[in-house]
Every structure is written in C-alpha cells, then in structure tokens.
C-alpha positions, 0 to 999 in steps of 0.5 A: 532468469532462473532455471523453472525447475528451481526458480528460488534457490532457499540456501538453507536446505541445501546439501549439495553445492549451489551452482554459481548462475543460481545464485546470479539468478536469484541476486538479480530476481531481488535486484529488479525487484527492489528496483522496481519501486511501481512494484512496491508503491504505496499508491492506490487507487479509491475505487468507492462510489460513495463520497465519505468511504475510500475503498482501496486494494492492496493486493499481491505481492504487497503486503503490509500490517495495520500499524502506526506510521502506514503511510498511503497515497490515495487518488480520491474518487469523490470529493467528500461532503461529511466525515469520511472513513477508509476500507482497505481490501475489505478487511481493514475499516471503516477507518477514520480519517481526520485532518492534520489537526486531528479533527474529522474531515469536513465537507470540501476537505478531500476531492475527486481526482485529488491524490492525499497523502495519509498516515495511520497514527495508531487510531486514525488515518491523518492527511498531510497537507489539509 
C-alpha cells in the first residue's frame, strides 16, 4: 500500500520524479479495486416497511446519475399488493415501476425475499422477467 503520506499520487501536479513503488502502489489500489466486483455491485437491499415503496441506499463510494439503462438488483422487502414506486437514497423517488409490458405492477407481481431486476428506461424502472 501506499505510503499514508501520499496515499494517491495525481500525476499531473507533480514537478519532481514519481518513485517507481508509488506508482506500483496506486496500479495495484485501482487493480483490486476493479477486482473487487462486492465493491461495485449493483445489489441493494429494499429496506422499506411498506408493500408498494422500495427504499434503497446507494452509498459511497458508489455512485451513479438517474439516466435511462440504470440497471438495479433489489432484494424485495414486501410482496407488493397495488402499484409500487422506488425511493433511491431519499433523493431520487417515488419513482414507478411497471412490468416488461410497461403497464404498472399489480397485486403479487413482486415478493418478499424475491431478488428483481429493474432497469431505468428514462421515465420508469422496468422489471425483467415479470
């Protein structure tokens, strides 16, 4: 690992010579964490008490933009029992979700402890496979 003084080089600023075991250091920072695909998953947890809201964190050092082909893995909380939207980190929602026919969900559609996958088409969040 790097040494804590300088835990990242940034290349671009520097005016002396780089030593040779920073850069192995930062290459091998980036390698593992590329590597590390439980870093960078895109399965989240439902933690709402509610049948037809899905609440999910995406936290650090994750991030991501609201923008059509988002594609999420939500293990659900509660089988929903109407129409059913998403909050994602409180800021992002209530957004929709509808089935592949792009119609809202109906009662049974999605269960507790059932994993879905959704995909943000622009307006809505899509299931696969419903």
């Amino acid at each position: 690992m790097a040494d804590s003084t300088v835990p990242y080089i940034v290349f671009g600023t520097q005016t002396n010579a780089i030593p040779l075991n920073y850069l192995d250091d930062n290459f091998n920072q980036l390698c593992a964490s590329v590597s590390a695909l439980n870093n960078f998953s895109n399965y989240y947890v439902d933690t709402s008490a509610t049948p037809n809201s899905i609440a999910i964190a995406i936290n650090s050092p994750q991030t991501f933009t609201l923008s059509a082909g988002l594609t999420l893995l939500v293990l659900i909380a509660n089988t929903n029992t109407d129409v059913t939207s998403m909050i994602i980190n409180s800021a992002y929602g209530p957004i929709s979700i509808v089935n592949q026919a792009q119609t809202p969900l109906t009662a049974g559609q999605i269960n507790a402890g059932q994993i879905v996958m959704m995909v943000f088409n622009g307006t809505n969040f899509q299931t696969i496979g419903i």
